[in-house]
C-alpha positions in Angstrom: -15.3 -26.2 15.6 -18.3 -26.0 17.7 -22.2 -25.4 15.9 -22.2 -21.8 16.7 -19.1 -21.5 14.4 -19.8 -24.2 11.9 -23.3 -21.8 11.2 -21.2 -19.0 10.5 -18.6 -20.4 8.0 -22.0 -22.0 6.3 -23.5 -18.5 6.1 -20.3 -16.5 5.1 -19.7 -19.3 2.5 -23.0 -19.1 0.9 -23.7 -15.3 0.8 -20.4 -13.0 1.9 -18.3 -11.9 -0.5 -14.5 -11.4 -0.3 -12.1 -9.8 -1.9 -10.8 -11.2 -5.3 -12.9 -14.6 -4.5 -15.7 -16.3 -6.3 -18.6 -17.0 -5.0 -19.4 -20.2 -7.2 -16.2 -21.7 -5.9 -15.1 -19.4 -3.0 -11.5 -20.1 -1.5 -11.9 -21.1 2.1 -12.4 -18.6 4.8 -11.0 -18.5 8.6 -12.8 -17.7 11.4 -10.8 -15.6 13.5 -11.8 -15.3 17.5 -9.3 -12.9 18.2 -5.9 -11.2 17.2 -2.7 -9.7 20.0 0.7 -8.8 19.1 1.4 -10.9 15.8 -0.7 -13.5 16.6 -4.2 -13.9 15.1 -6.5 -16.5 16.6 -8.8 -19.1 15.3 -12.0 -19.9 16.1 -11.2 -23.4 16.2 -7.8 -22.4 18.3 -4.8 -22.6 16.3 -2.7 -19.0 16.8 -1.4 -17.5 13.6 1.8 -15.7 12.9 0.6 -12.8 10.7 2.9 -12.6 8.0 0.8 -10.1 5.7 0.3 -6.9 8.5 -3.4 -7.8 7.6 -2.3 -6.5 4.0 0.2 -4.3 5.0 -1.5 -2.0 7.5 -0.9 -3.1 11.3 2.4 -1.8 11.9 2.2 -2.3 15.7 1.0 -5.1 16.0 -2.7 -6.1 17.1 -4.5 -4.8 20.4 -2.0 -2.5 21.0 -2.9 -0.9 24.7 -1.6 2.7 23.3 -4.0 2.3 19.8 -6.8 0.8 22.1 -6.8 3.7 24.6 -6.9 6.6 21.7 -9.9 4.7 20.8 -11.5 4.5 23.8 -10.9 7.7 24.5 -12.4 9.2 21.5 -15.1 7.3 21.9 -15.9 8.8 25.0 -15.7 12.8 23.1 -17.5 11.7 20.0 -17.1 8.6 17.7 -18.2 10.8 13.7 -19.2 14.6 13.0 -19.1 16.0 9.7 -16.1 17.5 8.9 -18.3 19.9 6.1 -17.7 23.1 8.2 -16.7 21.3 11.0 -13.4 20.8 12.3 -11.7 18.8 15.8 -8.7 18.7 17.1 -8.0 15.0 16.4 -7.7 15.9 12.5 -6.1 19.2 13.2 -3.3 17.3 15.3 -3.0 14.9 12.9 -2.6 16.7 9.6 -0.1 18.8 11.8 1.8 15.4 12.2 1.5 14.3 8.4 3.0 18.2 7.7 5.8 17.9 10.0 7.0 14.2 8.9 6.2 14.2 4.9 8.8 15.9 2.4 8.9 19.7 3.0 6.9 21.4 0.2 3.8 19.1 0.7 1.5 21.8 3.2 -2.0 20.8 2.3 -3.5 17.5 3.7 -7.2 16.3 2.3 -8.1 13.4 4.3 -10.4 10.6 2.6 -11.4 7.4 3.4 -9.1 4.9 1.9 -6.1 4.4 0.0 -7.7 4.0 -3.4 -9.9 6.8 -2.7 -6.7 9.1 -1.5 -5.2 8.1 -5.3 -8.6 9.2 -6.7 -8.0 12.3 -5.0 -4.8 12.8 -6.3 -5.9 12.2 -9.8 -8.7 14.7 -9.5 -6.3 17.6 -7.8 -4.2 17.0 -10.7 -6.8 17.5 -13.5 -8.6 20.0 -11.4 -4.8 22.3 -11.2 -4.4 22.3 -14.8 -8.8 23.0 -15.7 -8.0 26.2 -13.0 -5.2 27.2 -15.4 -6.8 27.2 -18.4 -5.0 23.8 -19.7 -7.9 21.5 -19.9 -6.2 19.6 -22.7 -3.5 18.5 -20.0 -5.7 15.5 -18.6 -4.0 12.2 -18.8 -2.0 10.6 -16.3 1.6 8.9 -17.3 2.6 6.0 -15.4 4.4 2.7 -15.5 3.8 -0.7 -16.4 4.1 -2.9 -13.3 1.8 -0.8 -10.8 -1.3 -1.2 -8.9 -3.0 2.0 -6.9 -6.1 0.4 -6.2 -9.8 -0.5 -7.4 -11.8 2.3 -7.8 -11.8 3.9 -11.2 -9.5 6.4 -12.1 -7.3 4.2 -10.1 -7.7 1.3 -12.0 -7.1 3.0 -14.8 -3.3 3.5 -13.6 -3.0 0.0 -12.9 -0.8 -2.2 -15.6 -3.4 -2.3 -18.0 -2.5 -5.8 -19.6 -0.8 -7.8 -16.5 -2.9 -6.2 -13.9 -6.2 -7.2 -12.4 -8.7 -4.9 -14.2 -8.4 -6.2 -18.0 -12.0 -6.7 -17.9 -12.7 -3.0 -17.5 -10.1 -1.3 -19.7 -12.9 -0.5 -22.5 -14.5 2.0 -20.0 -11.4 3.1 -18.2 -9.4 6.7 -18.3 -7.1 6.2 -21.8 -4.2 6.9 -19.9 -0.3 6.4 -21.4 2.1 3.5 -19.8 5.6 3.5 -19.8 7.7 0.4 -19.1 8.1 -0.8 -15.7 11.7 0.1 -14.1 13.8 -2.8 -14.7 17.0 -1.9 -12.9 16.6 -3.9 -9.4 17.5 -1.9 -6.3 20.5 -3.8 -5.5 22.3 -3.3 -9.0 24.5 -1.2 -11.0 22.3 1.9 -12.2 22.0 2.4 -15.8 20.6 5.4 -17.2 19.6 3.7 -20.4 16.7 2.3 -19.3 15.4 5.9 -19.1 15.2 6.4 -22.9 11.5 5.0 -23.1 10.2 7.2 -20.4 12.1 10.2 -21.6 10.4 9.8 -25.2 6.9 9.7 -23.4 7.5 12.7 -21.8 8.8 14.2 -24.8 6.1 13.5 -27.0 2.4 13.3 -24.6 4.0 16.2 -22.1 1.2 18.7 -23.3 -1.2 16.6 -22.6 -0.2 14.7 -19.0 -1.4 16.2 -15.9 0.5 14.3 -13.5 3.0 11.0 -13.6 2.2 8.5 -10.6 4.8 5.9 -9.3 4.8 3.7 -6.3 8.2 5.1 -5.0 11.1 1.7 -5.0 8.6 -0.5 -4.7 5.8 -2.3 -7.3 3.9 -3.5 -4.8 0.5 -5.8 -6.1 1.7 -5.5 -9.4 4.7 -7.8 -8.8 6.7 -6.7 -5.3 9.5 -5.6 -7.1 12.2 -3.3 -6.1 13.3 -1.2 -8.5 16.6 1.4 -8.4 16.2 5.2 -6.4 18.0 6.8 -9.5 14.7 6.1 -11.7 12.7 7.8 -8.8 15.1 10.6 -9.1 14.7 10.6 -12.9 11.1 10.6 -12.7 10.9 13.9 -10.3 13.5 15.5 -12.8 11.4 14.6 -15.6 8.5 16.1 -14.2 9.8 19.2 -13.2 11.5 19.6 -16.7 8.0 19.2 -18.7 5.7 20.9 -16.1 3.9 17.7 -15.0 2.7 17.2 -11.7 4.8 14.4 -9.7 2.2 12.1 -7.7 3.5 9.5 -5.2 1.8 6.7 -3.9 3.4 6.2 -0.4 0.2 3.9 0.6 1.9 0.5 0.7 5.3 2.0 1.2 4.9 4.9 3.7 5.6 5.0 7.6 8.8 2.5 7.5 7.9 -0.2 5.5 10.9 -0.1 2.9 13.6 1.2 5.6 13.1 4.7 5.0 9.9 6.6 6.5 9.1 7.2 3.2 9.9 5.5 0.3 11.0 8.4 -1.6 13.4 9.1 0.4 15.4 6.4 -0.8 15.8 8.6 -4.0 16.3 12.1 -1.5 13.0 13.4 -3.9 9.8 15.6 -2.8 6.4 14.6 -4.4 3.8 17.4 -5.4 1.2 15.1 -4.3 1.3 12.7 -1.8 -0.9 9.5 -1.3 -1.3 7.7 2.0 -3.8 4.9 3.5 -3.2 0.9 4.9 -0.5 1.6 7.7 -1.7 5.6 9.1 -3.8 4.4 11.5 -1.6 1.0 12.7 -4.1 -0.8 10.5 -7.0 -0.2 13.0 -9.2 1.6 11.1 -9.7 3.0 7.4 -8.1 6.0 7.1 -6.4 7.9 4.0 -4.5 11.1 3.1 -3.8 13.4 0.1 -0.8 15.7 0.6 0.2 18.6 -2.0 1.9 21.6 -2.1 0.7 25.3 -1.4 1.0 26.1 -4.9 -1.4 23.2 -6.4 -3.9 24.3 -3.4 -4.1 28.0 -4.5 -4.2 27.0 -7.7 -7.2 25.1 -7.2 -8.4 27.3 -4.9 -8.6 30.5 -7.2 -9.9 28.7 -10.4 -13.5 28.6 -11.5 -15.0 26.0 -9.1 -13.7 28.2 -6.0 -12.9 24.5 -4.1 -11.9 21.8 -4.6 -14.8 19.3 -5.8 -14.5 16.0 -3.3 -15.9 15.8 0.3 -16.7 11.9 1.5 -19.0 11.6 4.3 -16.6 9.8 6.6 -13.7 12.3 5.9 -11.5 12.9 8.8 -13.4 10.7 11.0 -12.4 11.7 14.7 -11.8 7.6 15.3 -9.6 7.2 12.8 -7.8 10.7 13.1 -7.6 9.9 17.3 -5.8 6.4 16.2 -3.7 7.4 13.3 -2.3 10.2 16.0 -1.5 7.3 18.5 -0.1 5.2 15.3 2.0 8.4 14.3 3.1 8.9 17.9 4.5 4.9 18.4 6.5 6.1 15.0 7.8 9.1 16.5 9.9 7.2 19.3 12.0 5.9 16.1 11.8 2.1 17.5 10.5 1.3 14.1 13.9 1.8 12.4 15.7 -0.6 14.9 12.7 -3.2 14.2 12.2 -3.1 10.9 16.3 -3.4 10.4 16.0 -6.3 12.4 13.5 -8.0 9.9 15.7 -6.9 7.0 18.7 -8.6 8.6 16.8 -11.6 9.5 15.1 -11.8 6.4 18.7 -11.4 4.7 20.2 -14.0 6.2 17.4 -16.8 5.9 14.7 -16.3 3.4 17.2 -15.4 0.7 18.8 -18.6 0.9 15.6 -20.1 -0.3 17.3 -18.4 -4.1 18.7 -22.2 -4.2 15.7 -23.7 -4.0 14.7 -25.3 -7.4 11.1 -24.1 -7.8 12.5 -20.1 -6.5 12.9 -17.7 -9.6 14.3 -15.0 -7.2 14.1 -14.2 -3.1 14.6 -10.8 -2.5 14.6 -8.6 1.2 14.4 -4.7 1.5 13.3 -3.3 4.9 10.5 -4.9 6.1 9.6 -7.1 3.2 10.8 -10.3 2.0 9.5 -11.8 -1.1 10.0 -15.3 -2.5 9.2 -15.6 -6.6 8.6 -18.8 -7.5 8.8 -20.0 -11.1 5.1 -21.6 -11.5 1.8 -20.4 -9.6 0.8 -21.3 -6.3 -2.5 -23.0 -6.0 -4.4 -20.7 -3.8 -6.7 -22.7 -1.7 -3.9 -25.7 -1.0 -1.1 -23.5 0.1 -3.1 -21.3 2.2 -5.0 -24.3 3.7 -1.2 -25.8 4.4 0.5 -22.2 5.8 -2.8 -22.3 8.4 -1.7 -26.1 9.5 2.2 -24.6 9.9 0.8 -22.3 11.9 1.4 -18.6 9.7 -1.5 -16.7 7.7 0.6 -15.9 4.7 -1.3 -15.0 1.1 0.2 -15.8 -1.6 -1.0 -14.4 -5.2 0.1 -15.8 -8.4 4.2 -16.6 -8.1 4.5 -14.8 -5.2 5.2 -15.7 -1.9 5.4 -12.4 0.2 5.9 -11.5 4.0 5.1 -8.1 5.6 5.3 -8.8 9.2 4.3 -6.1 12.2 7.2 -4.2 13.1 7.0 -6.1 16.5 7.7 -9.0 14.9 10.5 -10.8 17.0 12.6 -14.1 16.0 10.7 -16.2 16.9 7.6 -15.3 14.6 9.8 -14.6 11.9 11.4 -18.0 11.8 8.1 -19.5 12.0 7.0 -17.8 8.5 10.5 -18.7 7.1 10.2 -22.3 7.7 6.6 -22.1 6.6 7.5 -20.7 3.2 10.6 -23.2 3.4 8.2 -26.2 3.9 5.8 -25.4 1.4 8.5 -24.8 -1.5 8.8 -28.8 -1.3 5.2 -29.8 -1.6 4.2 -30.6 -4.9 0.7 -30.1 -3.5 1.1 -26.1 -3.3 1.9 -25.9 -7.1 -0.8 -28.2 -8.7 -3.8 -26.8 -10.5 
């Protein structure tokens, strides 16, 4: 690493902050140079396989020439205008394309700035339906143990409020009511049982719950676990039985991730609202929807505050919109589904393997994801540091080794970040404190 670089890891070291990282004793940072395909490039040369999708959002890989172009173009027209009485035809086209592709009844499309602000939006349309009706007392969310939706406030406060990551703020948080997360994996024998605890919720705070939000079949931050489409299916019937509004967050899930374009159609359900972030715009720029139906709109609409109360400043940014219609576009060809079957079946056939391995709790595979749990924690900072010299950029967190590779992803990189994860399950190294 030459001067010019060294100066910059000193710099970022002392005084940039990173996600979930101290800045007493900050986990290492790597400089990247550049990033193609599935490949991201260090400044001091090594090439990467990407096995995180740069957390789950680059679908298509990195400097794709189609993504690149919408930018370019765009850039060209204008690159931001207000979209307060305002309007261009890169949002138009694209909330068009989130109509026509998202479960039938969802018709209105609010467009925000990130995923965790798109769940914020969600939790406000809900509160905001019920206030316009005259039920202000219905203003408490139900959700389930197990789930993340983000860091912002009302979305922390829907996040597992004893294993999750916001402990430290639950004395200031919404008081909102948990049920227990779904138990019965994806792959097993449904039992209805496991319903009775959410059932008795329902039955008992229903007067007072605005709207129930899920991640659809998949627990993503909060443990990447796959849980059975017959408790989505409950859910939806459950909400539709006690009049509370049915929010799912498609962010980490939606656009092909799981299989299925959306996750909930693994469960053949439709949402009243609809979240959406990481992968709309390929992972090339921040970018967020809020989908709901025509009646929560009116609804809204005709209550006392006339609108609805939200409007970011970035809000349907023509960038963003011009690359999420590119992004939608690749989607629309339907290559994904033969790709991301092809990770499942590679994923199937060698990471689960790795369920004999004497430090794995359990390796499980659906769609493009393939998770490895291990039965102690990782140490952070040694296993990333030894994933960078096998050549991969996977982060782990806690016991969990996950992949989410580009769709592009071909055998090649996949076995790579196989028998990276395969190497490091045999270094003590990677498991001491």
């Amino acid at each position: 690493m030459n001067k010019k670089h060294t100066d910059l890891i000193d710099f970022d070291k002392k005084h940039v902050w990173h996600p979930y990282t101290s800045m007493s004793n900050p986990l290492p940072s790597y400089l990247v140079e550049s990033a193609k395909g599935v490949y991201i490039k260090l400044a001091t040369g090594e090439e990467l396989v990407d096995g995180m999708s740069s957390w789950w959002s680059v679908l298509h890989g990195y400097n794709h020439p189609k993504l690149n172009q919408a930018l370019v173009d765009q850039t060209q027209k204008m690159a931001h205008v207000m979209f307060g009485g305002l309007t261009h035809e890169p949002a138009i086209n694209l909330c068009k394309k989130l109509i026509e592709i998202t479960p039938e009844p969802l018709q209105k499309v609010f467009l925000s700035d990130s995923g965790s602000v798109s769940v914020e939006v969600a939790i406000k349309m809900s509160l905001q339906y019920w206030h316009s009706q005259g039920k202000s007392e219905k203003h408490k969310l139900l959700t389930v143990k197990n789930g993340y939706h983000g860091d912002t406030f009302a979305a922390m406060s829907v996040c597992d409020p004893v294993n999750g990551m916001h402990q430290i703020f639950e004395s200031v948080l919404m008081k909102n009511i948990f049920a227990p997360a779904p138990q019965c994996d994806f792959y097993q024998p449904w039992d209805s049982a496991e319903l009775a605890p959410l059932k008795a919720l329902f039955a008992q705070h229903h007067n007072d719950i605005a709207a129930f939000i899920i991640e659809p079949i998949v627990q993503g931050a909060g443990g990447m676990r796959f849980y059975h489409p017959e408790y989505l299916k409950a859910c939806r019937a459950l909400c539709t039985q006690y009049q509370v509004l049915f929010i799912v967050d498609e962010i980490a899930t939606g656009l092909g991730r799981t299989g299925k374009l959306f996750a909930c159609h693994w469960a053949d359900i439709s949402p009243d609202i609809m979240c959406l972030g990481k992968t709309l715009t390929g992972g090339y720029m921040t970018l967020a929807a809020t989908l709901c139906t025509q009646e929560i709109a009116k609804t809204i609409s005709d209550g006392e505050a006339g609108c609805f109360m939200h409007g970011p400043t970035f809000m349907a940014n023509p960038l963003a919109c011009a690359v999420a219609n590119a992004s939608l576009d690749l989607l629309a060809t339907g290559e994904w589904q033969q790709q991301v079957s092809f990770i499942e079946d590679y994923l199937t056939r060698h990471l689960l393997v790795l369920n004999q391995h004497s430090r794995v709790k359990n390796a499980r595979v659906l769609g493009g994801i393939g998770v490895v749990e291990t039965r102690v924690a990782v140490n952070m900072a040694k296993i990333q540091k030894r994933f960078v010299e096998l050549g991969v950029w996977i982060r782990p967190f806690g016991k969990l080794i996950y992949i989410m590779p580009p769709f592009i992803s071909d055998e090649r990189a996949l076995a790579k970040l196989v028998k990276a994860i395969s190497t490091v399950l045999d270094e003590q190294q990677c498991f001491e404190d």
